[in-house]
Backbone bond lengths (Angstrom), bond angles and torsions (degrees), N, CA, C in turn:
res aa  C-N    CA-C-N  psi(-1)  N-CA   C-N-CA  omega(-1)  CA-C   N-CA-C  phi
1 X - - - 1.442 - - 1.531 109.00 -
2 X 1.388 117.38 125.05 1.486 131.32 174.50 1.614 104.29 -57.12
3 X 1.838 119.93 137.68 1.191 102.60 161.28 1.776 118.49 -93.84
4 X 1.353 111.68 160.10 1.816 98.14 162.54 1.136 122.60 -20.24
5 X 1.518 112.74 -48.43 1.895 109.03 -149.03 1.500 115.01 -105.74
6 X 0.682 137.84 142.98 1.640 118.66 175.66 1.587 95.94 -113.81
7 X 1.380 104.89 165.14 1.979 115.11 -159.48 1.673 88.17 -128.45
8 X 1.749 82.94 159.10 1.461 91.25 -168.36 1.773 132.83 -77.66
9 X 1.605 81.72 18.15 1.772 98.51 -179.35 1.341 108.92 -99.55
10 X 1.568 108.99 -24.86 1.308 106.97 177.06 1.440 124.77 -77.23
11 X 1.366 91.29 -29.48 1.946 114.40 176.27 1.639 81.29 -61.79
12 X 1.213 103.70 -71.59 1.865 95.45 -159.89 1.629 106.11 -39.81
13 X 1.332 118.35 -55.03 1.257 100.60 -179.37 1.616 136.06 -57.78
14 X 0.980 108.62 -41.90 1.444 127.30 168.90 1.817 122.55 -44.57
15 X 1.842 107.08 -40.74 1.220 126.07 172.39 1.140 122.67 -79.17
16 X 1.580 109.79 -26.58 1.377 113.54 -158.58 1.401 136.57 61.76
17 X 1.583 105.05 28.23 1.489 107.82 166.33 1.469 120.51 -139.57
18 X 1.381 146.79 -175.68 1.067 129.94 -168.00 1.533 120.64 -96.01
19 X 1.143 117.17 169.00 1.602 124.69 179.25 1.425 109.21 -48.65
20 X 1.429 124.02 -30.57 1.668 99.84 -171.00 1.651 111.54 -93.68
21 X 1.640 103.28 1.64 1.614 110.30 165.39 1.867 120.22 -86.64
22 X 1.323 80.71 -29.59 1.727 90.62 168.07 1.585 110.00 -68.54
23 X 1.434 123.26 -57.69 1.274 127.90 -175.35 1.363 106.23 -57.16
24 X 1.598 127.15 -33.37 1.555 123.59 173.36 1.405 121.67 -40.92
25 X 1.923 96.84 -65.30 1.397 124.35 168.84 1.388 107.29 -41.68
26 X 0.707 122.33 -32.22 1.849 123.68 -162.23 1.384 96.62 -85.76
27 X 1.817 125.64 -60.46 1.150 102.87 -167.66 1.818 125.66 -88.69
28 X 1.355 94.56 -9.58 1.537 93.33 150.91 1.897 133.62 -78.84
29 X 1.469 97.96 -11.55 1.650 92.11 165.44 1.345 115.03 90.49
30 X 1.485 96.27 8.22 1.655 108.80 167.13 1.499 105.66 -69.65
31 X 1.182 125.27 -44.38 1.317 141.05 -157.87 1.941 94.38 -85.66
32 X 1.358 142.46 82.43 1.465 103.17 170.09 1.391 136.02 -38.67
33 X 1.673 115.26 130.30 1.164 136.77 176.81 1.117 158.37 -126.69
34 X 1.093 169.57 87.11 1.931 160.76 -148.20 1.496 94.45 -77.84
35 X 1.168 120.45 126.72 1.719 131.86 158.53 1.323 98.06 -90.72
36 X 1.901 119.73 101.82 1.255 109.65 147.71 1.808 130.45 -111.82
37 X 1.367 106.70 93.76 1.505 129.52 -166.53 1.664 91.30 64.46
38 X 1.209 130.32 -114.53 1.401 115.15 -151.88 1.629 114.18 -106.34
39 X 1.027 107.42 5.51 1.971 138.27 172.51 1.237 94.26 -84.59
40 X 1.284 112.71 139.98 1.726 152.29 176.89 1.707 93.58 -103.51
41 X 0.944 142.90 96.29 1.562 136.62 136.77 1.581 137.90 -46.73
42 X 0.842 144.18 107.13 1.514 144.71 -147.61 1.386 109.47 -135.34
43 X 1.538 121.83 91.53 1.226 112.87 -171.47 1.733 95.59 -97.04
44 X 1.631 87.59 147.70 1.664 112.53 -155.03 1.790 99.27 -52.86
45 X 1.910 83.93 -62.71 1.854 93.79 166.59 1.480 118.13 -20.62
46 X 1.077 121.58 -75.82 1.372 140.37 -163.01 1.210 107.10 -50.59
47 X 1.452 117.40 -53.60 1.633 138.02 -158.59 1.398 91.56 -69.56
48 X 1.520 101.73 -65.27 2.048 88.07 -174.59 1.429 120.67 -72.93
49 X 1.510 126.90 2.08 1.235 108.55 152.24 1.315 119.19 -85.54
50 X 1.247 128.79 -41.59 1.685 107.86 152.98 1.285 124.31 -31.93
51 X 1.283 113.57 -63.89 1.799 97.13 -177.09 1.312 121.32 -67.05
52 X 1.143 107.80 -5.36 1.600 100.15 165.83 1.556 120.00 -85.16
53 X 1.717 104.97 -12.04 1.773 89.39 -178.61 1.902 77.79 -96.97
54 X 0.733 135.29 -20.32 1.813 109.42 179.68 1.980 109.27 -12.18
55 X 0.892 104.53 130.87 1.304 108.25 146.46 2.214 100.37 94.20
56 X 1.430 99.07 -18.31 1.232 98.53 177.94 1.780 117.73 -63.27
57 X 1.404 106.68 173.50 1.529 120.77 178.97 1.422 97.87 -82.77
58 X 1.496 97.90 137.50 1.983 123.62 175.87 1.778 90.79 -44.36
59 X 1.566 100.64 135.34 1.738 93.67 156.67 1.498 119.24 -63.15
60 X 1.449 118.38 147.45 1.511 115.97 -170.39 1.815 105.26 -64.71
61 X 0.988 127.37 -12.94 1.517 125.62 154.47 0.954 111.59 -27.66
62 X 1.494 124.23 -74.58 1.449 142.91 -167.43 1.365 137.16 -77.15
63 X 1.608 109.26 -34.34 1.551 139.31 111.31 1.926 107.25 9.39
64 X 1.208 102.63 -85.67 1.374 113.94 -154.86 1.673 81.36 -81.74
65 X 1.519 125.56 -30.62 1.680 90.83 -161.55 1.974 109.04 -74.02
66 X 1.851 87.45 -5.06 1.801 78.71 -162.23 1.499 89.79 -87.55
67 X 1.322 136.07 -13.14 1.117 127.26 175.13 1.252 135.13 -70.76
68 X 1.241 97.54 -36.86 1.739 114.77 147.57 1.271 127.91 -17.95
69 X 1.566 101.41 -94.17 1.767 127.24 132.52 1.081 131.76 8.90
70 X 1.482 107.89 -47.97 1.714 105.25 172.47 1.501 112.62 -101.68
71 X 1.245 108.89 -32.76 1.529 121.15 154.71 1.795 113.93 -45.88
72 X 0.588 112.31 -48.25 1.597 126.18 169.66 1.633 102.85 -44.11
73 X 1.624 88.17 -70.52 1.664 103.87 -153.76 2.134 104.14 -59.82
74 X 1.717 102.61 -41.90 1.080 120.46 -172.72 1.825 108.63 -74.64
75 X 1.234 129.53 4.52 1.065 144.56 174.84 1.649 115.24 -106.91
76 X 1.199 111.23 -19.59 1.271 122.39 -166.57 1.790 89.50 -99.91
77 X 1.222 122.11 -41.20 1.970 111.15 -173.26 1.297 80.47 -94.19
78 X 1.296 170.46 -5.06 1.564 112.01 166.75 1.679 106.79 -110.72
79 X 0.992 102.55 156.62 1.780 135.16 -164.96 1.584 100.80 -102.12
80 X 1.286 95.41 131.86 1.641 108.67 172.16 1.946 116.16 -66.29
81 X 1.442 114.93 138.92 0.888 102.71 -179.01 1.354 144.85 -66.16
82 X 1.359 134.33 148.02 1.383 137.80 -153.29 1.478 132.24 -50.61
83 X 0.965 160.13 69.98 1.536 134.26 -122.04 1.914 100.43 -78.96
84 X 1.389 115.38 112.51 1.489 97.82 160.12 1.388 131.53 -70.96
């Protein structure tokens, strides 16, 4: 029988990287989580629907805001031309 939570050895295994990249993920909130006092909570649910969107395309929300963004940024270095 599966429990609710999955632990951060299993994440490590599953990802293929080590505990202090999991614990990163975790406390930035990449990873869904419950902070209880110094415990990371990891409900199993949660976890494997994250890893299942791994690897998907940005929602077009986010899409357009980074496009913006560079539109922004790429508007801001070039200079109107010189008048001779």
């Amino acid at each position: 029988m599966l429990r609710t939570t999955i632990t951060v050895p299993e994440i490590c295994e599953r990802l293929g990287i080590c505990e202090e990249s999991v614990y990163d993920m975790l406390r930035t909130r990449q990873i869904p989580n419950i902070r209880y006092g110094r415990r990371f909570i990891i409900s199993r649910a949660a976890y494997e629907r994250w890893e299942a969107s791994i690897g998907e395309t940005t929602p077009p929300a986010a899409a357009v805001k980074s496009t913006d963004a560079a539109i922004t940024a790429a508007s801001r270095n070039t200079r109107p031309p010189k008048a001779a």
